[in-house]
KEFIGU-327305 format. One record per residue (C-alpha): residue number from 1; residue in three letters; x, y, z negated. Coordinates in Angstrom, 3 decimals. Example, Ala and Ser with C-alpha at 12.3 -4.5 7.8 and 13.67 -1.06 7.14 Angstrom:
{1 "ALA" {12.300 -4.500 -7.800}} {2 "SER" {13.670 -1.060 -7.140}} 
END
This chain:
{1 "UNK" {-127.416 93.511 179.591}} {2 "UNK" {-124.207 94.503 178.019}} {3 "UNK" {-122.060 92.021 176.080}} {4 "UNK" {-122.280 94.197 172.695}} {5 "UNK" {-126.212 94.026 173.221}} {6 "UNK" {-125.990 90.546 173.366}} {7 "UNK" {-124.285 89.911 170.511}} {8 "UNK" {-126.594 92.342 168.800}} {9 "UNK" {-129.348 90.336 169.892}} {10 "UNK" {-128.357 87.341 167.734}} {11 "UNK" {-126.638 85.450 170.193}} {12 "UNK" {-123.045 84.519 170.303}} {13 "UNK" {-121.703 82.633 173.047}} {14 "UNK" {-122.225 78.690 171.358}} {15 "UNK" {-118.615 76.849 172.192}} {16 "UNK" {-120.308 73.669 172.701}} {17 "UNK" {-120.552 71.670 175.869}} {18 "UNK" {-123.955 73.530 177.041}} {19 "UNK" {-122.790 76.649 176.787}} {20 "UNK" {-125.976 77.562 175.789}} {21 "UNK" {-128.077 77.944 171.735}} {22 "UNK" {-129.918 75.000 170.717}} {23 "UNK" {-133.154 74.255 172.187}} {24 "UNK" {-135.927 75.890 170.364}} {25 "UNK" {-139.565 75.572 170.401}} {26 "UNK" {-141.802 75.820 173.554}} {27 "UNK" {-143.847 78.917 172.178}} {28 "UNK" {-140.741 80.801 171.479}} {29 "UNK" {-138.950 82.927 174.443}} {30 "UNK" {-136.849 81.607 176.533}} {31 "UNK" {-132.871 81.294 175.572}} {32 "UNK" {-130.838 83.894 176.756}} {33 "UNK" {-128.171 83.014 179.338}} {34 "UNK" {-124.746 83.873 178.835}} {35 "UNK" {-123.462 86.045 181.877}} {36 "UNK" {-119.572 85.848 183.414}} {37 "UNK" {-117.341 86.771 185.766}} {38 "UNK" {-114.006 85.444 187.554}} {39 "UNK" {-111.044 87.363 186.297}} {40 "UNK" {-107.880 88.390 188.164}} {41 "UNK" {-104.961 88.696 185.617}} {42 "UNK" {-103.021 91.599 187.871}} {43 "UNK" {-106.370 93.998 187.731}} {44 "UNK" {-106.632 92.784 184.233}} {45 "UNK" {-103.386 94.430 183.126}} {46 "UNK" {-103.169 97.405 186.036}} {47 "UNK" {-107.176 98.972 185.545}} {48 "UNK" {-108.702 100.190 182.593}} {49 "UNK" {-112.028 100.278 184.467}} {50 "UNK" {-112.011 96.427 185.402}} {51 "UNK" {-111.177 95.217 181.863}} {52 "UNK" {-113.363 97.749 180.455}} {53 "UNK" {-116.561 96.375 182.795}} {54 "UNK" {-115.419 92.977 181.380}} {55 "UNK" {-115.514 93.674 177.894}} {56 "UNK" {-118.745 95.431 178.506}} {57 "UNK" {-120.730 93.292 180.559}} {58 "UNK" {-119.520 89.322 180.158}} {59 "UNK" {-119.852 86.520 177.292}} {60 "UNK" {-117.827 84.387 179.628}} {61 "UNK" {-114.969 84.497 182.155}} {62 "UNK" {-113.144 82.152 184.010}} {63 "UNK" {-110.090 82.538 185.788}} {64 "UNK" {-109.724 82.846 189.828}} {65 "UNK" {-106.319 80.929 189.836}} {66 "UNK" {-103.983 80.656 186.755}} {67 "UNK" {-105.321 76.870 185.601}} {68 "UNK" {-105.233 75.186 189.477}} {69 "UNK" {-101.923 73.282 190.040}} {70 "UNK" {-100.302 75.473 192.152}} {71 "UNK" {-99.520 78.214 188.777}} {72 "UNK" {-99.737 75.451 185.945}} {73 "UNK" {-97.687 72.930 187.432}} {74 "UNK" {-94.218 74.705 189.180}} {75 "UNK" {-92.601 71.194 188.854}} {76 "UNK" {-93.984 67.259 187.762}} {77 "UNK" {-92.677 68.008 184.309}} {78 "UNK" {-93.783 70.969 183.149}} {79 "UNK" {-96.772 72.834 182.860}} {80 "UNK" {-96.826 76.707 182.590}} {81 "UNK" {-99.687 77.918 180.836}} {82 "UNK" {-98.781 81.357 179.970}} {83 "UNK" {-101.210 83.061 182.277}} {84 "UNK" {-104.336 80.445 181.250}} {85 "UNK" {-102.957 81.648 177.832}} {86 "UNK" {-102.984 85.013 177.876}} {87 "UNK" {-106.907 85.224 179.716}} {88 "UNK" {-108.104 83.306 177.002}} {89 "UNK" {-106.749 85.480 174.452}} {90 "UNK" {-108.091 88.177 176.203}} {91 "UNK" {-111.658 86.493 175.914}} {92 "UNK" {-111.069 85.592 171.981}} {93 "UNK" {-110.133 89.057 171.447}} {94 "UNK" {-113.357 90.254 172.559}} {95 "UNK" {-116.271 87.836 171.823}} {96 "UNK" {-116.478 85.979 174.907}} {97 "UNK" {-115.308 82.404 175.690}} {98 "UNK" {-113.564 80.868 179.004}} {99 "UNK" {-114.370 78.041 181.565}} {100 "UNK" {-111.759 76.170 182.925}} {101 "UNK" {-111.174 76.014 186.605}} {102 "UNK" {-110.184 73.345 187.596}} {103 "UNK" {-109.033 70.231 186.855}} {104 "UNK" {-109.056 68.162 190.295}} {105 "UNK" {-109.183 70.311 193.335}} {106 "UNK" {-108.413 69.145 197.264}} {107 "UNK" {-106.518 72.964 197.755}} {108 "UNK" {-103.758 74.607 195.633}} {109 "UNK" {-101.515 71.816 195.212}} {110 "UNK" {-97.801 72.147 194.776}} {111 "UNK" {-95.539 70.968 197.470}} {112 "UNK" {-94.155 68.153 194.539}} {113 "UNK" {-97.302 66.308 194.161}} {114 "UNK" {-96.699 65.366 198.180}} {115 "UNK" {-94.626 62.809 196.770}} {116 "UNK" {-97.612 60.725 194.382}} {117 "UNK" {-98.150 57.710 196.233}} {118 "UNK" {-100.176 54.673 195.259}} {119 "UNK" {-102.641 54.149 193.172}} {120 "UNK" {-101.042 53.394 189.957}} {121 "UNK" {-98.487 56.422 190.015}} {122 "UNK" {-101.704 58.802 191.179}} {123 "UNK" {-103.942 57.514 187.919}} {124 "UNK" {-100.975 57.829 186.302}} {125 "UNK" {-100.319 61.856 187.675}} {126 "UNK" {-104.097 62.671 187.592}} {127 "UNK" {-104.218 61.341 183.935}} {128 "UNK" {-101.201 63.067 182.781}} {129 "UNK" {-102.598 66.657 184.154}} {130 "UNK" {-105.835 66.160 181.943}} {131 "UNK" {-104.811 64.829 179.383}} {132 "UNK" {-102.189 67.692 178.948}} {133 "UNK" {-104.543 70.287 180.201}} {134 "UNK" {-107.730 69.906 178.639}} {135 "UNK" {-105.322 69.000 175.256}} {136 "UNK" {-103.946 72.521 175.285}} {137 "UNK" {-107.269 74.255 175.077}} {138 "UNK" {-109.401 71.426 173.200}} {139 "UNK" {-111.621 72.919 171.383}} {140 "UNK" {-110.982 76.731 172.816}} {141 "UNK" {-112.528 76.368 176.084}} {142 "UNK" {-115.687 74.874 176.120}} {143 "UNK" {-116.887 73.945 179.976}} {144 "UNK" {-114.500 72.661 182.602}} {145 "UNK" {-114.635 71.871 186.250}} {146 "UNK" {-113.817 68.537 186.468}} {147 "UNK" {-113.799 68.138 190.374}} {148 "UNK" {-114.070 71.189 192.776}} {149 "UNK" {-115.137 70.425 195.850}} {150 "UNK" {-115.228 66.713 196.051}} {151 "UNK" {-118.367 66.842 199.217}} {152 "UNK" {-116.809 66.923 202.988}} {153 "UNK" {-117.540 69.633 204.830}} {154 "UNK" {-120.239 67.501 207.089}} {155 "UNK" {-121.064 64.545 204.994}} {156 "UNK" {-122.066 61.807 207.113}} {157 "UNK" {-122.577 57.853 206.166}} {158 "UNK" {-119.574 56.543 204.258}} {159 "UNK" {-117.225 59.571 205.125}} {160 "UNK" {-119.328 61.646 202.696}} {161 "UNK" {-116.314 62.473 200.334}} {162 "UNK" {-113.641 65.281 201.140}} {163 "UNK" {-110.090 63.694 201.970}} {164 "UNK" {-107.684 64.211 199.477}} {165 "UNK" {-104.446 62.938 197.865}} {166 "UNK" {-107.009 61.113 195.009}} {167 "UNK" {-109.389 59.891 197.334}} {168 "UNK" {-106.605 58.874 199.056}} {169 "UNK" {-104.535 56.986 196.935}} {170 "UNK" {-107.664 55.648 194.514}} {171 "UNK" {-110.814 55.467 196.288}} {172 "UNK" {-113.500 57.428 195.094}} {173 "UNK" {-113.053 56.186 191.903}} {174 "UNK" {-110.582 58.623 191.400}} {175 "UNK" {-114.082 61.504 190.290}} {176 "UNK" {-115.048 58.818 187.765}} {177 "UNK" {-111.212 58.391 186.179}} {178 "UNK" {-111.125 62.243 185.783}} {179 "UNK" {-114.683 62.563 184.295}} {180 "UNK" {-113.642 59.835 181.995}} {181 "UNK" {-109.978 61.074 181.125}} {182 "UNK" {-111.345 64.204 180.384}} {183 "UNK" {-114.221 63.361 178.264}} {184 "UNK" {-111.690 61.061 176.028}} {185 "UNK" {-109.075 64.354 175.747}} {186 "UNK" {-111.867 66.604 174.416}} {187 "UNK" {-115.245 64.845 173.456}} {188 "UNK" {-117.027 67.818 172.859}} {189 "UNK" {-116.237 69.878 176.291}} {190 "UNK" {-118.666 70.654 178.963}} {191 "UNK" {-117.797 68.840 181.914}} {192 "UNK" {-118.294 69.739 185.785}} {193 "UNK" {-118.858 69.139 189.077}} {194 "UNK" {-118.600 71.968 191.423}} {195 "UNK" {-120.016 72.315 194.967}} {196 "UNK" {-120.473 74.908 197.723}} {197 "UNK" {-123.108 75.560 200.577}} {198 "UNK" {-125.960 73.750 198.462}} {199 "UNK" {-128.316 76.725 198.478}} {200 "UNK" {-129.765 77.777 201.620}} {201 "UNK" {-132.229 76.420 204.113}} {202 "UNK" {-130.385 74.527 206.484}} {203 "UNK" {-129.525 70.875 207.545}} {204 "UNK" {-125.858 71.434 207.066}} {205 "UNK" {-126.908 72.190 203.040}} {206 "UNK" {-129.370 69.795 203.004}} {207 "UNK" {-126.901 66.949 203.602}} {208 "UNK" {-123.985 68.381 201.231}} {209 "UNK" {-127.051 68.940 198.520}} {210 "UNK" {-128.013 65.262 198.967}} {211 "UNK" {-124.233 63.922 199.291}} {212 "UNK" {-123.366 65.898 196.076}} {213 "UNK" {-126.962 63.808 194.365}} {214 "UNK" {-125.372 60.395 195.340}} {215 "UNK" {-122.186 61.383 193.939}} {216 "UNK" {-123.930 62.311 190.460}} {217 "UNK" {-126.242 59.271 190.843}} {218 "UNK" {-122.885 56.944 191.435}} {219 "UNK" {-121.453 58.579 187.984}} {220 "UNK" {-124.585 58.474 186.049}} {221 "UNK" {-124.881 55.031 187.087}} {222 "UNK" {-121.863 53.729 186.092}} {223 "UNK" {-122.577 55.974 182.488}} {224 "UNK" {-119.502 58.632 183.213}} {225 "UNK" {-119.523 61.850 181.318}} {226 "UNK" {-120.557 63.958 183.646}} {227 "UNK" {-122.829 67.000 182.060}} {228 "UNK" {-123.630 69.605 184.662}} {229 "UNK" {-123.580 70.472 188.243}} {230 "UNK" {-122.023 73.669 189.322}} {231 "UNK" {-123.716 75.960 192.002}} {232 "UNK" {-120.657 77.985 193.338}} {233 "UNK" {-123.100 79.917 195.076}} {234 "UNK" {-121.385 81.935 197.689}} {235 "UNK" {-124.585 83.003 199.688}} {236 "UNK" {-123.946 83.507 203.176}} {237 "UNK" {-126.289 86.340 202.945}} {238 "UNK" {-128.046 86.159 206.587}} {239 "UNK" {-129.007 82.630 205.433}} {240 "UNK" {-132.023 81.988 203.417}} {241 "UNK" {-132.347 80.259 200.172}} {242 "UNK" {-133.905 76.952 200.528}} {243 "UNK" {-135.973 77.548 197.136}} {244 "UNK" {-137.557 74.190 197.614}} {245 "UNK" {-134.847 72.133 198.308}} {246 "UNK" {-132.612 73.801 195.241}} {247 "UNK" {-135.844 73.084 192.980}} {248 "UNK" {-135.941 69.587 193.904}} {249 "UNK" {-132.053 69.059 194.039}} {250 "UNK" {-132.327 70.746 190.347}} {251 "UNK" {-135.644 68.530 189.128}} {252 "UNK" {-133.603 65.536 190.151}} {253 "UNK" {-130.329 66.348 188.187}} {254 "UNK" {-132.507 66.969 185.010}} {255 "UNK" {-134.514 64.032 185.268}} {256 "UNK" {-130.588 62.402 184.981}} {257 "UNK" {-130.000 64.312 182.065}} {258 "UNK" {-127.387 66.462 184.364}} {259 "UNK" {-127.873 70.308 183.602}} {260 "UNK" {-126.797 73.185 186.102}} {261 "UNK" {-124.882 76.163 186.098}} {262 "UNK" {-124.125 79.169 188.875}} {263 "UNK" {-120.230 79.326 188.629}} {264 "UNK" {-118.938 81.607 191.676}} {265 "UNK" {-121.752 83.567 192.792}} {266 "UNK" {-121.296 86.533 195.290}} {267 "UNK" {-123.290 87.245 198.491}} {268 "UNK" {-121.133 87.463 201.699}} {269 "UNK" {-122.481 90.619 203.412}} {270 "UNK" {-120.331 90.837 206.793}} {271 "UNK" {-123.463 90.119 209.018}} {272 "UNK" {-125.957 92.120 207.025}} {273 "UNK" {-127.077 95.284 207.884}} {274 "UNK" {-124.734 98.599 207.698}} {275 "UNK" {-127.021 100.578 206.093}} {276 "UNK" {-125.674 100.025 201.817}} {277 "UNK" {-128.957 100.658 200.296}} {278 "UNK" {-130.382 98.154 202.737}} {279 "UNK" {-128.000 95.168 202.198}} {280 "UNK" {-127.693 95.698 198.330}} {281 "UNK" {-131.501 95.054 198.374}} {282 "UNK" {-130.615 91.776 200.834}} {283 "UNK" {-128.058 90.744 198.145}} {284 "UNK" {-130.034 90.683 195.440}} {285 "UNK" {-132.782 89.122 197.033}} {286 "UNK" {-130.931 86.509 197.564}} {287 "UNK" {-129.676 85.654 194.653}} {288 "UNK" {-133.156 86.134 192.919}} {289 "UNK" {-134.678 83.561 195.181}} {290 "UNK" {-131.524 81.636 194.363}} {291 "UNK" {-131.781 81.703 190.333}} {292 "UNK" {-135.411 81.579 190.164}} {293 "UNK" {-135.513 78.655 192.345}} {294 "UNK" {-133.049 76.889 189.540}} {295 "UNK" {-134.622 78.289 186.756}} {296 "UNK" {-138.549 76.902 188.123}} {297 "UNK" {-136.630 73.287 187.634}} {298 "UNK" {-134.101 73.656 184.618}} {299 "UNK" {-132.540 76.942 182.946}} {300 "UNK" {-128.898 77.364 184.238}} {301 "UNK" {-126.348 77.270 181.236}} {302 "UNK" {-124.449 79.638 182.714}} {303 "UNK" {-124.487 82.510 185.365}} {304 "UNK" {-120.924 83.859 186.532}} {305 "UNK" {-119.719 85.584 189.276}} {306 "UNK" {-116.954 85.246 191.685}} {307 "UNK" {-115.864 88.758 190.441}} {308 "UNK" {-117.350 91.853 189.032}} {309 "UNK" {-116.296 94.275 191.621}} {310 "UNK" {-116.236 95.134 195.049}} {311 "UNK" {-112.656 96.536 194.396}} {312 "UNK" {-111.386 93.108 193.748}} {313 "UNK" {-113.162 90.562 196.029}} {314 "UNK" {-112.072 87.607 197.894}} {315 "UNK" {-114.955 87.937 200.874}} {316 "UNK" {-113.020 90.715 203.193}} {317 "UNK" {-110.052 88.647 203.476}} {318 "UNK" {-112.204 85.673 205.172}} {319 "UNK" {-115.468 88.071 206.250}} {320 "UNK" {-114.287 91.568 207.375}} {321 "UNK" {-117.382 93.614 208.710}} {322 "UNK" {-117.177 94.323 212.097}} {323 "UNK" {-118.783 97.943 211.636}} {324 "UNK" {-115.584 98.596 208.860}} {325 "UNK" {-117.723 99.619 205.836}} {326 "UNK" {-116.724 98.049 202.842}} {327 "UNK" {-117.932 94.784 201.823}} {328 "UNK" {-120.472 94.454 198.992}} {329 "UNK" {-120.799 91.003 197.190}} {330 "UNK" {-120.437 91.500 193.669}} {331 "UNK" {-122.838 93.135 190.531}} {332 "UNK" {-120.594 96.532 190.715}} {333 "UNK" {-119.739 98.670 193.248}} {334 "UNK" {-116.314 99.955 193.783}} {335 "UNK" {-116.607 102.565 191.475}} {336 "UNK" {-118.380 100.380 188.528}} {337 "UNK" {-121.544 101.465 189.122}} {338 "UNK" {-124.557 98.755 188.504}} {339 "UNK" {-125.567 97.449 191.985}} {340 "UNK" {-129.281 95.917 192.660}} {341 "UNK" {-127.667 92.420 192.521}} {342 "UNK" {-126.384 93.299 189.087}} {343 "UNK" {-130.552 93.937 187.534}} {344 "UNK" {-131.550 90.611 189.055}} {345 "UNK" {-128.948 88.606 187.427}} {346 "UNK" {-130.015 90.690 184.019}} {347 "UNK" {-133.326 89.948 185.230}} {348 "UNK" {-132.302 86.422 184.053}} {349 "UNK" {-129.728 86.882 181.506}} {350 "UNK" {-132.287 88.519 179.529}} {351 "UNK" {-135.245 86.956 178.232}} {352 "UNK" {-138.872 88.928 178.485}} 
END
């Protein structure tokens, strides 16, 4: 469905925490859910095509990079939010809204913050970052991740956290404090925890699915602000979705009052088959099984992708295709035509 269509329909993008329209009555159809994509400021200013799609296509975007520390934070005094700034007039310009991305992340951190030791002056750092970040755009962007990434890679016993310089320096307290800090900048703000390899069948995603419940558990029990769960939802497309286990995972977070959202979603192709018509039908399979196994538990809020074309993709740089075709994760094609994977996700976006 196209973003003018969707406005037409009677639905703007709501800048509340759910991201979502009210909740309406049982007999009524279900709510539509907004669709967006990642955006990459250099394509945004260099291609006509790629803003164009945007404009076209998305309520929502989010930006790959320019809101991680690395771009907003060049030095411990200042912050540099021209780039975060200029996406987000992009989106007011044309009738969408932006998530942020991200508050606390392991990855992307400038060489300054090497120096934060203890766990008074980190508080202190993590504290100042929200406070100043989510401050800027209180009340303009509506959803944040909180923490990115906050499950190690094998979560096993205690060691079920990643290693970082918070986890480090303030115990896992340190996902609480930022829940907290940013709840208390900007009250009314969607706030998130965001996870990857929690979708498919799989001990390995089994055990981050159930490390990333006792994390939410922990914060729910201690009555943090947390809101929803993001899905980052980078299929690893040879891999089934485990449509059971993401129903249950999802059933659980509801019964906590903790809603869900698909944040990054793209389907890495380089071990699917070389024929294109073939794998696009893989693709979207995939991420059907994926949506409708959150949507049989708890409508998603939102449903973004990690990118809305092939052209710009992060997957070749990591998952180059030994045959040498082009990779193929994203709704368009390289040419901006409407993939397979791009009707299931309307399949969704769009109520019957």
């Amino acid at each position: 469905m196209r973003r003018r269509d969707f406005v037409q329909g009677g639905l703007a993008v709501a800048a509340n925490a759910a991201l979502q329209v009210p909740a309406v009555q049982s007999a009524a159809p279900p709510r539509r859910i907004p669709y967006g994509s990642a955006v990459r400021g250099d394509a945004l200013v260099d291609d006509f095509e790629y803003r164009t799609a945007l404009i076209d296509r998305c309520q929502l975007i989010v930006p790959e990079g320019v809101l991680k520390w690395e771009t907003l934070r060049p030095s411990e005094d200042r912050f540099d939010f021209y780039y975060g700034d200029k996406l987000l007039s992009f989106a007011d310009q044309n009738g969408m809204k932006m998530r942020g991305h991200t508050l606390i992340w392991y990855a992307a951190m400038p060489e300054w913050t090497k120096s934060i030791r203890g766990g008074k002056a980190s508080e202190k750092a993590l504290t100042k970052h929200i406070h100043t970040v989510v401050g800027n755009y209180k009340g303009r962007i509506p959803s944040w991740d909180v923490i990115n990434e906050a499950i190690a890679d094998d979560p096993r016993g205690s060691d079920y956290l990643r290693p970082n310089l918070w986890l480090e320096n303030m115990g896992k307290g340190y996902i609480e404090t930022a829940f907290r800090r940013a709840a208390e900048t900007d009250p009314q703000v969607q706030l998130v925890i965001n996870e990857y390899d929690i979708e498919c069948v799989g001990e390995y995603f089994k055990n981050r699915r159930n490390a990333l419940l006792r994390v939410v558990r922990d914060l729910r029990d201690r009555g943090a602000p947390i809101h929803a769960v993001g899905f980052q939802a980078h299929l690893k497309g040879q891999h089934e979705i485990d449509k059971e286990g993401v129903s249950s995972f999802v059933a659980e977070l509801k019964a906590m009052d903790v809603d869900v959202l698909v944040t990054e979603l793209d389907v890495i192709d380089n071990l699917l088959p070389s024929d294109e018509k073939q794998r696009d039908e893989v693709i979207a399979g995939r991420a059907t099984d994926l949506l409708q196994a959150i949507s049989d538990a708890n409508q998603p809020t939102a449903i973004l992708t990690w990118g809305i074309t092939d052209r710009y993709t992060w997957v070749p740089t990591w998952f180059t295709r030994e045959d040498g075709s082009p990779n193929r994760p994203l709704p368009l094609d390289r040419d901006y035509k409407a993939k397979p994977l791009m009707d299931a996700i309307e399949r969704f976006t769009t109520p019957a």
